[in-house]
C-alpha positions as CSV (number, residue, x, y, z in Angstrom):
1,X,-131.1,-184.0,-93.9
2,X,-134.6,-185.5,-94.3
3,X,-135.7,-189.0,-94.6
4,X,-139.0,-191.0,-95.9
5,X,-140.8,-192.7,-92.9
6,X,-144.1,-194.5,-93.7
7,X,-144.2,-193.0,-96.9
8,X,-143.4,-189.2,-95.6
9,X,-140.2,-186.6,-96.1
10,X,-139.4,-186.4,-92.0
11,X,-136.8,-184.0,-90.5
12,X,-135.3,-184.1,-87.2
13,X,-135.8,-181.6,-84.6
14,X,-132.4,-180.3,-85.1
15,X,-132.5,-180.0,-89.4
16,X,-135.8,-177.9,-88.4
17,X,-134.0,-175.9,-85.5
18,X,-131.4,-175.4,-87.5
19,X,-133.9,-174.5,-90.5
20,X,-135.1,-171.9,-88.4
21,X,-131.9,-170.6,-87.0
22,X,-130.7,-169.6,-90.8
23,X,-133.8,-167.9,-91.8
24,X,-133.6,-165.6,-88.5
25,X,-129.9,-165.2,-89.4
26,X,-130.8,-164.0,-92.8
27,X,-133.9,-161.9,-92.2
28,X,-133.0,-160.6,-88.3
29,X,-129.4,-159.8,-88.9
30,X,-129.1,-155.9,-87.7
31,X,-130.2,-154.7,-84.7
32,X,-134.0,-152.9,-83.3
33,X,-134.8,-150.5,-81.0
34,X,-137.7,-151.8,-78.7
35,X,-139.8,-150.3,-76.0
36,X,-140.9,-152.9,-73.5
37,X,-141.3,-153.4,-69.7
38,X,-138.3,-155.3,-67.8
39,X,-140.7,-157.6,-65.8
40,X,-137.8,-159.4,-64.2
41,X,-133.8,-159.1,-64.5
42,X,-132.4,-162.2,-63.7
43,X,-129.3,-160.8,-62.5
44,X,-126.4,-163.6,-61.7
45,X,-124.0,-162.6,-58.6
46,X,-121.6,-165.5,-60.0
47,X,-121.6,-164.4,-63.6
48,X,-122.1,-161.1,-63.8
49,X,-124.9,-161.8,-66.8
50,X,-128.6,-161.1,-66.8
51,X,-131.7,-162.6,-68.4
52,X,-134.0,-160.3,-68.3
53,X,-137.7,-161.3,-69.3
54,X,-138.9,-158.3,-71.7
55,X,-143.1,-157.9,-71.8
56,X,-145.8,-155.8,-73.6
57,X,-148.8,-155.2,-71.5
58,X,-152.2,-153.7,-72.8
59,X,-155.1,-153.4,-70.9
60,X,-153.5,-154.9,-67.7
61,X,-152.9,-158.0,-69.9
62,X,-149.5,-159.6,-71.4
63,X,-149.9,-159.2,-75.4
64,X,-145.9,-160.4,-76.3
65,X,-143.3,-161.4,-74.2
66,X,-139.8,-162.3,-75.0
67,X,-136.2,-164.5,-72.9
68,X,-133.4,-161.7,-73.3
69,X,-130.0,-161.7,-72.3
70,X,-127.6,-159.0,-71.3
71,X,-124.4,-160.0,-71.1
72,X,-122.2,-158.9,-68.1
73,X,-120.0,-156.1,-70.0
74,X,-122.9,-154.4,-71.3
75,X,-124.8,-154.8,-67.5
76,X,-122.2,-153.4,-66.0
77,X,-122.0,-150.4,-68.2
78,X,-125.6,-149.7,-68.2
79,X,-126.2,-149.9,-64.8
80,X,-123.8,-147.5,-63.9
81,X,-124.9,-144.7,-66.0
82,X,-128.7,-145.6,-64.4
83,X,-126.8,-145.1,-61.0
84,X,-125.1,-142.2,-62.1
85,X,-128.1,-140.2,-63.7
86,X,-131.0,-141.7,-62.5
87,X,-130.0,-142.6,-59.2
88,X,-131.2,-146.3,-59.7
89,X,-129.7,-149.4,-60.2
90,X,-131.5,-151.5,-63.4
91,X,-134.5,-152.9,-62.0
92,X,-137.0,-155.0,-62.0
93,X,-140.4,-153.4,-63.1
94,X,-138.7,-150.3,-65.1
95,X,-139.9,-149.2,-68.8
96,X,-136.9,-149.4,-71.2
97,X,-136.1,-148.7,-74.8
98,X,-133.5,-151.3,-75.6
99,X,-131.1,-151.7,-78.7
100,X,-131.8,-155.9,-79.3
101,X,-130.9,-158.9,-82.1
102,X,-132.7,-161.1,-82.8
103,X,-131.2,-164.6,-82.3
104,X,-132.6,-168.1,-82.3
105,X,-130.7,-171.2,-80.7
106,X,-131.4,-174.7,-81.2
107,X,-131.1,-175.6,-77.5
108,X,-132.1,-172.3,-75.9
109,X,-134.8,-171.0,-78.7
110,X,-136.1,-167.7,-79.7
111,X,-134.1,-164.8,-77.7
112,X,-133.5,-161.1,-78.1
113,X,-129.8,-160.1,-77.1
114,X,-129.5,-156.5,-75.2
115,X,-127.0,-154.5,-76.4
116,X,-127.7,-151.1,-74.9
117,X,-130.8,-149.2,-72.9
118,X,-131.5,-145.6,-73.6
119,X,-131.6,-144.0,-70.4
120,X,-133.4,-141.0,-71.6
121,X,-136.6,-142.9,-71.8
122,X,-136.1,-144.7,-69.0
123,X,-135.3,-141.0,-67.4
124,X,-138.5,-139.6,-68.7
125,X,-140.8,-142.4,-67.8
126,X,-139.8,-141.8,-64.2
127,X,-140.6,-138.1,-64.0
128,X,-144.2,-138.5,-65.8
129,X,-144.7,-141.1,-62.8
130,X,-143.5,-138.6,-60.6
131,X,-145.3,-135.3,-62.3
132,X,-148.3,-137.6,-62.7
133,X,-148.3,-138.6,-58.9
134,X,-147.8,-134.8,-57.7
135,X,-150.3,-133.9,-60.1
136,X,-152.8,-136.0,-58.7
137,X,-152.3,-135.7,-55.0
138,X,-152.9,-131.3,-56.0
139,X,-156.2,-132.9,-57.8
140,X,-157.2,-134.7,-54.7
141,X,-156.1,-131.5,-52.0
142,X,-153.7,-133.5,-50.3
143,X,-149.8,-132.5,-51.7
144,X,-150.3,-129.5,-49.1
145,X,-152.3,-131.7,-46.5
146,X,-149.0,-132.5,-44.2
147,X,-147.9,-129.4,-43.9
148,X,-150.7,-127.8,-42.4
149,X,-150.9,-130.4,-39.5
150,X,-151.3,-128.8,-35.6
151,X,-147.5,-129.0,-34.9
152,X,-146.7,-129.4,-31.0
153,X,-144.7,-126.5,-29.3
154,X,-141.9,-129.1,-28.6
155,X,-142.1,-132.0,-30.2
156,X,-141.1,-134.6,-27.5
157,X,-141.9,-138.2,-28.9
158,X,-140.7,-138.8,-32.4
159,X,-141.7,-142.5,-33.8
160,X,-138.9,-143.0,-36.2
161,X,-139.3,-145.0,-39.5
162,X,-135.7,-146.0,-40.6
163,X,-133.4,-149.3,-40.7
164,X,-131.9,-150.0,-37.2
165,X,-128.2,-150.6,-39.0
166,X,-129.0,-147.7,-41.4
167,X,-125.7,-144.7,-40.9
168,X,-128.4,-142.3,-41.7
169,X,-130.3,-143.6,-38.1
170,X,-127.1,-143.5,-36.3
171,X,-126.7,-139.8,-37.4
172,X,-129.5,-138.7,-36.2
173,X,-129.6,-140.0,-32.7
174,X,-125.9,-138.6,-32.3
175,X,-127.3,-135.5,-33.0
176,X,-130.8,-135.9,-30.9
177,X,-128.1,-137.3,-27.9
178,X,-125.5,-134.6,-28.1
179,X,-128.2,-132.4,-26.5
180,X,-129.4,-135.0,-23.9
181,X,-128.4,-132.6,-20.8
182,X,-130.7,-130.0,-21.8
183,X,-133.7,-131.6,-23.8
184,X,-135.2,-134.7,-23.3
185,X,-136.5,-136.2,-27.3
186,X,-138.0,-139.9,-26.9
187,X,-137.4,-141.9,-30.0
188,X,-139.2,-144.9,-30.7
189,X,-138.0,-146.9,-33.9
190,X,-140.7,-148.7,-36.7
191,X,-138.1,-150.7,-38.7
192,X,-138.4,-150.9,-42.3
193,X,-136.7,-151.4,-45.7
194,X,-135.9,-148.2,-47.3
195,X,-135.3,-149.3,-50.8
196,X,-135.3,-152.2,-53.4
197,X,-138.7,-153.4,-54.2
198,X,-140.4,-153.8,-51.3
199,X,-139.4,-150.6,-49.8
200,X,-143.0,-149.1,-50.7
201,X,-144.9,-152.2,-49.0
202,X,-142.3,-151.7,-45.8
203,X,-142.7,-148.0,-45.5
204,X,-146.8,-148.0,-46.0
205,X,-146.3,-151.2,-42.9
206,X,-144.6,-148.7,-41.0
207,X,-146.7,-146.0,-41.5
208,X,-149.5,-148.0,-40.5
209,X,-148.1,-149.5,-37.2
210,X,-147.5,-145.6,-36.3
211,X,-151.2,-144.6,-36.9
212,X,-152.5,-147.2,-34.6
213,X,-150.6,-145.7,-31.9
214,X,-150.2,-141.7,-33.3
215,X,-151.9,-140.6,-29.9
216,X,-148.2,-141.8,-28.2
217,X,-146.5,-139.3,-30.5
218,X,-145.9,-136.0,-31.4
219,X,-144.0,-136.0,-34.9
220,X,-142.6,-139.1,-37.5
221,X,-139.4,-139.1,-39.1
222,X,-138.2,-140.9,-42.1
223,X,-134.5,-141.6,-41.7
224,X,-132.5,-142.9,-44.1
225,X,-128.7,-142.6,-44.9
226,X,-125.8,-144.4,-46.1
227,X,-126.8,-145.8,-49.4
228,X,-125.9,-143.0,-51.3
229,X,-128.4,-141.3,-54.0
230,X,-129.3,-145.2,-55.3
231,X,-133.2,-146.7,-54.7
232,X,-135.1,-143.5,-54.0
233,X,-138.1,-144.4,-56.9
234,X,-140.4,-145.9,-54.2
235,X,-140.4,-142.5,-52.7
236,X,-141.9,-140.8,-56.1
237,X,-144.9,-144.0,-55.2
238,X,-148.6,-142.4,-55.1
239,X,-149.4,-144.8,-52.3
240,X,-146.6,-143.8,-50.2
241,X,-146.8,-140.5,-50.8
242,X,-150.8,-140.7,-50.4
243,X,-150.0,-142.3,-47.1
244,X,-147.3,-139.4,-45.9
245,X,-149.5,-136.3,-47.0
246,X,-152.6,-137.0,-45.2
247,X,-150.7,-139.2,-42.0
248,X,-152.2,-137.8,-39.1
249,X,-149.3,-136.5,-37.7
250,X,-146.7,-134.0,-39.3
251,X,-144.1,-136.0,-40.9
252,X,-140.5,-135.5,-41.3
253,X,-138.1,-136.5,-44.1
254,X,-134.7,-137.0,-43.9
255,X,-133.5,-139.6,-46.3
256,X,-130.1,-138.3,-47.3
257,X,-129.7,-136.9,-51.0
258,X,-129.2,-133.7,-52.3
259,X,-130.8,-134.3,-55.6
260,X,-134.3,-133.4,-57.0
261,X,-137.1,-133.9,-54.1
262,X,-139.0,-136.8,-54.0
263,X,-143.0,-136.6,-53.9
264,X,-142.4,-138.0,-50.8
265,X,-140.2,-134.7,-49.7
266,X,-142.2,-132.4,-51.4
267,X,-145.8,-133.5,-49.4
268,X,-144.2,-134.0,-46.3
269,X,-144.1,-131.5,-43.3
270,X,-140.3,-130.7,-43.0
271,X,-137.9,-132.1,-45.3
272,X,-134.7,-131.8,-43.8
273,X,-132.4,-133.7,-46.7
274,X,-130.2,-135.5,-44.3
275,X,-130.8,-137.2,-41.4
276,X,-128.6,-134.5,-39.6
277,X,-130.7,-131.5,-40.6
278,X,-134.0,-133.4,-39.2
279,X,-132.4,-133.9,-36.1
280,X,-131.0,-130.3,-35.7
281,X,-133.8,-128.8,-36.8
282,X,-136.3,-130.7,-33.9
283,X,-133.3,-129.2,-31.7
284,X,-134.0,-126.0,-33.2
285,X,-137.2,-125.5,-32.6
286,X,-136.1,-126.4,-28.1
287,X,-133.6,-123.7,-28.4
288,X,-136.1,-121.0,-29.9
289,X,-138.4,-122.4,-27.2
290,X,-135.5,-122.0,-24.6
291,X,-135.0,-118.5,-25.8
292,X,-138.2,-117.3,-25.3
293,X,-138.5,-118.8,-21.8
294,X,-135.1,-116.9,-20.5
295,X,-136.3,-113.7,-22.2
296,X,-139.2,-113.7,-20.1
297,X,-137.7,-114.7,-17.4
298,X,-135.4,-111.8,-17.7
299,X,-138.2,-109.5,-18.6
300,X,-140.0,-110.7,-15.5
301,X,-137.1,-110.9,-13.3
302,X,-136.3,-106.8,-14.3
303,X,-140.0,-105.9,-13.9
304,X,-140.6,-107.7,-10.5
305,X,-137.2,-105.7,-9.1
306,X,-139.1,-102.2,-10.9
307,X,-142.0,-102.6,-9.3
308,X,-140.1,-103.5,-5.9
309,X,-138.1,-100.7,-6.0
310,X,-140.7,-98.6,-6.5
311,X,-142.4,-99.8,-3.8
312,X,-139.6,-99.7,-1.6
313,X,-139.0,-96.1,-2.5
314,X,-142.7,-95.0,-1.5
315,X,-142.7,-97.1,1.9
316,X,-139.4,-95.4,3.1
317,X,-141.2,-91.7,1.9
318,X,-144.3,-92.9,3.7
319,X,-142.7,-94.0,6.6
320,X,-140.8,-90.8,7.1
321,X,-143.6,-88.6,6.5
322,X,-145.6,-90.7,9.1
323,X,-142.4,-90.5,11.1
324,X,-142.3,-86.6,11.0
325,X,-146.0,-86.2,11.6
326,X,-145.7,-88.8,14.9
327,X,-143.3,-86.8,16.1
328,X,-145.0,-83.3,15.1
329,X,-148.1,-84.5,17.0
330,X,-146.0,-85.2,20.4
331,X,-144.3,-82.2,20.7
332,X,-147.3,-80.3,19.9
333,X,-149.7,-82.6,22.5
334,X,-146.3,-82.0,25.0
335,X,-146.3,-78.8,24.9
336,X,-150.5,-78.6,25.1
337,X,-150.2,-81.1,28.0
338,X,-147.4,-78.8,29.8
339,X,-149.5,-75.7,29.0
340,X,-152.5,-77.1,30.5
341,X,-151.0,-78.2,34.2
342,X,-149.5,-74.5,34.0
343,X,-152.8,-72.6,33.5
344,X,-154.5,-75.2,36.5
345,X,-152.1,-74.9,38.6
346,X,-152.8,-71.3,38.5
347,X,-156.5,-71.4,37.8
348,X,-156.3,-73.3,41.2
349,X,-154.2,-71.0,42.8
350,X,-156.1,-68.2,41.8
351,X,-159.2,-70.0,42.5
352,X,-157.9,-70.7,46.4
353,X,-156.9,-67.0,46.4
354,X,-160.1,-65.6,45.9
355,X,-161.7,-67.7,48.3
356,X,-159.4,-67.3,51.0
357,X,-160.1,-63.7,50.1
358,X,-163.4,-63.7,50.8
359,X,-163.2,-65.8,53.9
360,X,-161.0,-63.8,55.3
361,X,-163.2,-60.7,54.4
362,X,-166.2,-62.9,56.3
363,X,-164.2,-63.2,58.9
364,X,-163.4,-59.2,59.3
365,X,-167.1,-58.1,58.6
366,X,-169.2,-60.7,60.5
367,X,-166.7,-61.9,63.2
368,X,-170.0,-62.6,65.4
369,X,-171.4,-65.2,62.0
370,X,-172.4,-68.4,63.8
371,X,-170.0,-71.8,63.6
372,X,-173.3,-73.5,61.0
373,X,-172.1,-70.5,58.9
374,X,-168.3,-71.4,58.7
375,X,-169.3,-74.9,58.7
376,X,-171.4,-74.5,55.4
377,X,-168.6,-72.7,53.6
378,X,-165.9,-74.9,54.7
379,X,-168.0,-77.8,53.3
380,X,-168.2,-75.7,50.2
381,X,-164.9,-74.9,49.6
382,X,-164.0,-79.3,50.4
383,X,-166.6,-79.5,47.3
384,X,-165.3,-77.5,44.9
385,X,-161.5,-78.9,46.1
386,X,-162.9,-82.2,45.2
387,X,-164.4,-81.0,42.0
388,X,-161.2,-79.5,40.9
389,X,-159.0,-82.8,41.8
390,X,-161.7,-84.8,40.0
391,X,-161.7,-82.5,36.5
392,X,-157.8,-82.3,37.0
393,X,-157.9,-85.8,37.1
394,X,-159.7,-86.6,34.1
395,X,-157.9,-84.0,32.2
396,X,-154.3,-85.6,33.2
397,X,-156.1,-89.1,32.4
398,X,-157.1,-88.1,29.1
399,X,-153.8,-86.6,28.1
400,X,-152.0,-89.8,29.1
401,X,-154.0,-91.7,26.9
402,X,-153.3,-89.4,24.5
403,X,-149.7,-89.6,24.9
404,X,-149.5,-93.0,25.0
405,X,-151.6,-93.4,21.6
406,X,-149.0,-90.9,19.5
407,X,-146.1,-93.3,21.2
408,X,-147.7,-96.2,19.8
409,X,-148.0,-94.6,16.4
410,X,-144.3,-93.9,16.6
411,X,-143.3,-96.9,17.7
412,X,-145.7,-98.9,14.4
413,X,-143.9,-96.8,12.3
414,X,-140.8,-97.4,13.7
415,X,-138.0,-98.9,10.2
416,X,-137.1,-101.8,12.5
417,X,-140.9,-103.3,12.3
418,X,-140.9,-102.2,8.7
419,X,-137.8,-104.5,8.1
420,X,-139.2,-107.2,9.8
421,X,-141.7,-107.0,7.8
422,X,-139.3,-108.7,4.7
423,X,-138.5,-104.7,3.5
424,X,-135.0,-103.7,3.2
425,X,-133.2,-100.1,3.7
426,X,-130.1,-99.9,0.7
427,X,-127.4,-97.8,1.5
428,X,-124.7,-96.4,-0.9
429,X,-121.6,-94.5,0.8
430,X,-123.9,-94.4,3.7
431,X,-127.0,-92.9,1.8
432,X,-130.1,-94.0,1.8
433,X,-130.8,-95.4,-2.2
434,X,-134.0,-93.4,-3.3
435,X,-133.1,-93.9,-6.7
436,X,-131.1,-95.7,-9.3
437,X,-129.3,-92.0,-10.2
438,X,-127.8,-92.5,-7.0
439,X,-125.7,-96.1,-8.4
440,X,-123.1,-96.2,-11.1
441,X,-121.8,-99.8,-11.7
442,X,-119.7,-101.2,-9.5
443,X,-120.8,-99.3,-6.5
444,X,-120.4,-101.3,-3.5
445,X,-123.9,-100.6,-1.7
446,X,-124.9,-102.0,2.2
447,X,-128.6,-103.6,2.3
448,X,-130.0,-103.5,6.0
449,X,-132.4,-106.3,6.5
450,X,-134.4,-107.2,9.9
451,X,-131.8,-109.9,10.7
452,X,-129.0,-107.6,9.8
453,X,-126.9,-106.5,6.6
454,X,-124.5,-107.6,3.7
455,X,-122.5,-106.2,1.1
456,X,-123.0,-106.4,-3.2
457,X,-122.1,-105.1,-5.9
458,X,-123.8,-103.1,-8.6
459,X,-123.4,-105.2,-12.0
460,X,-126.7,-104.1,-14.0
461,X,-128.9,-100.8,-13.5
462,X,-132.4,-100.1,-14.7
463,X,-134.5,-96.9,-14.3
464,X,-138.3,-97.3,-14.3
């Protein structure tokens, strides 16, 4: 109700409030549909209720803005069906198309009441932020950048970007740790938040401290786990995914959903979708490692016992054909040797014969031949005694020598000094083994060695 002061109709604040508050009741009294951008929600642990502040921005620049209030029924039904199909809580910093009243209290002034969100907008706001990220990162020649990073043959030092308390963390070092006895994986953790609004500025931190000291490391992986699908818009972030696709170091994602792939999954070098399948699928790539080492060692192992087979089968051939020819050589030389004394010893008989002969003959026809006569032939007959002892001599020397060359041979080529030598003699049912056709498994063969012989049995057979 109005008064006159000093001459003029005055109201109080409350007639004017109140003034107000019937003329929005009477023109505002259904409700709009309004797109706007949920600057802040305001949510209330204690109550339940939100107040979210609802802006228009152009140009970078704040053009209307507007109190709201969404009571706690209608938070709690919205926000689940965000969780349920966008995989995102309501949020600070989302674009909505909300169902308001208009309302206007005398104590709490102009407001707009929320009475439902369109999640379809919301929905398709989030993957044109996500089509227009990937879009620009193919623009710029990086969405393929990560995975063509120089990946180490065993990647031995991960730095590990995840929350220390995180389930999805605790996954994968059980997994990385289950293996400890045969591959040794360093981890190194960079902490940092994994969701809410300052996931993106935690991450690109993390990311950073990791870079400084990439040199250290072979591979990064993002863990994350045990939130369920909820908070996974900062990894659909350019920056982030910027920072992930051209990181100097392949990166790998696990963060534990089995929706749609981030931009984050889709740039990255591996994306494993849990935790688990990052850390199996670094112990993956040890076993095929580990597989290719044994099948060379095998392939090496059968070659080297090829070749010394082979070998052993043409020393034993060589050693009895010098064998056989050593011994050839000393009958033959034996019987020359024994050949020779025969024909001297008659050469000299004959030899003697003859002389005597014709001494004796001397004798008879010149009986009256003077002593210088007999003298000079008996000195000539010493000579040629001497000559013949000497060439006898030499001859016996020589064939000595001979002899005792041809036993040398022998005695070289003797199997004994071969086996000292580190070559073995195998035996099968007292055979020599000249060749695998000889073996069947489980033969029981004898190996003679220089400091003696064992027993084994024939488990694997390979023919060159």
């Amino acid at each position: 109700m109005s008064e006159i002061i000093a001459g003029r109709k005055t109201y109080t604040l409350l007639d004017l409030a109140e003034s107000i508050q019937r003329m929005f009741s009477s023109h505002f009294n259904r409700t709009y549909w309004v797109k706007a951008e949920m600057n802040k929600l305001n949510h209330y642990n204690q109550s339940g209720h939100c107040y979210p502040e609802l802006l228009q921005k152009e140009n970078g620049k704040t053009v209307a803005e507007f109190k709201s209030i969404l009571w706690k029924n209608d938070y709690d039904r919205v926000n689940r069906l965000f969780i349920d199909q966008i995989k995102e809580p309501l949020k600070d910093g989302i674009k909505v198309l909300c169902e308001v009243s208009v309302s206007y209290s005398p104590q709490y002034g102009l407001s707009l009441r929320i009475h439902d969100i369109d999640i379809n907008y919301t929905l398709g706001d989030i993957e044109a932020e996500k089509k227009a990220t990937i879009e620009r990162l193919k623009r710029e020649g990086l969405f393929q950048l990560n995975k063509t990073k120089q990946h180490a043959i065993l990647p031995k030092r991960i730095a590990v970007i995840s929350v220390e308390s995180s389930k999805g963390f605790a996954d994968f070092q059980d997994i990385i740790d289950s293996q400890r006895e045969r591959f040794s994986i360093f981890r190194m953790l960079f902490p940092a938040l994994l969701q809410g609004d300052k996931a993106v500025e935690s991450l690109l931190g993390a990311l950073q401290r990791v870079r400084c000291v990439s040199n250290h490391f072979d591979a990064v992986a993002i863990i994350r786990g045990g939130g369920g699908d909820v908070g996974l818009s900062c990894f659909n972030h350019y920056e982030l995914a910027r920072a992930i696709a051209d990181f100097p170091l392949p990166v790998y994602t696990g963060i534990g959903h089995s929706t749609n792939e981030t931009v984050c999954e889709l740039v990255s070098f591996y994306n494993g979708i849990t935790p688990t399948k990052v850390a199996q699928q670094l112990l993956d790539q040890f076993e095929r490692f580990e597989s290719v080492v044994l099948e060379s060692q095998r392939i090496i192992v059968g070659r080297s016992h090829e070749i010394l087979t082979a070998e052993n089968r043409e020393l034993n051939m060589h050693s009895r054909i010098i064998q056989q020819a050593a011994i050839g050589m000393l009958i033959n030389n034996r019987q020359r040797l024994t050949h020779s004394m025969s024909e001297l010893t008659k050469a000299g008989e004959q030899f003697l014969a003859n002389n005597n002969a014709q001494l004796q003959s001397l004798v008879q026809r010149i009986p009256s031949e003077s002593r210088h006569r007999i003298n000079s032939a008996s000195e000539r007959i010493e000579q040629l005694q001497r000559q013949l002892l000497l060439a006898s001599s030499q001859f016996l020397s020589q064939t000595v020598n001979d002899v005792n060359h041809l036993e040398k041979i022998v005695t070289l080529t003797n199997p004994q000094n071969i086996l000292r030598k580190g070559y073995s003699i195998t035996y099968v049912n007292g055979v020599p083994v000249r060749d695998t056709a000889q073996l069947k498994l489980g033969d029981s063969v004898t190996t003679i060695v220089d400091g003696g012989r064992f027993e084994s049995e024939v488990k694997t057979i390979q023919s060159s």
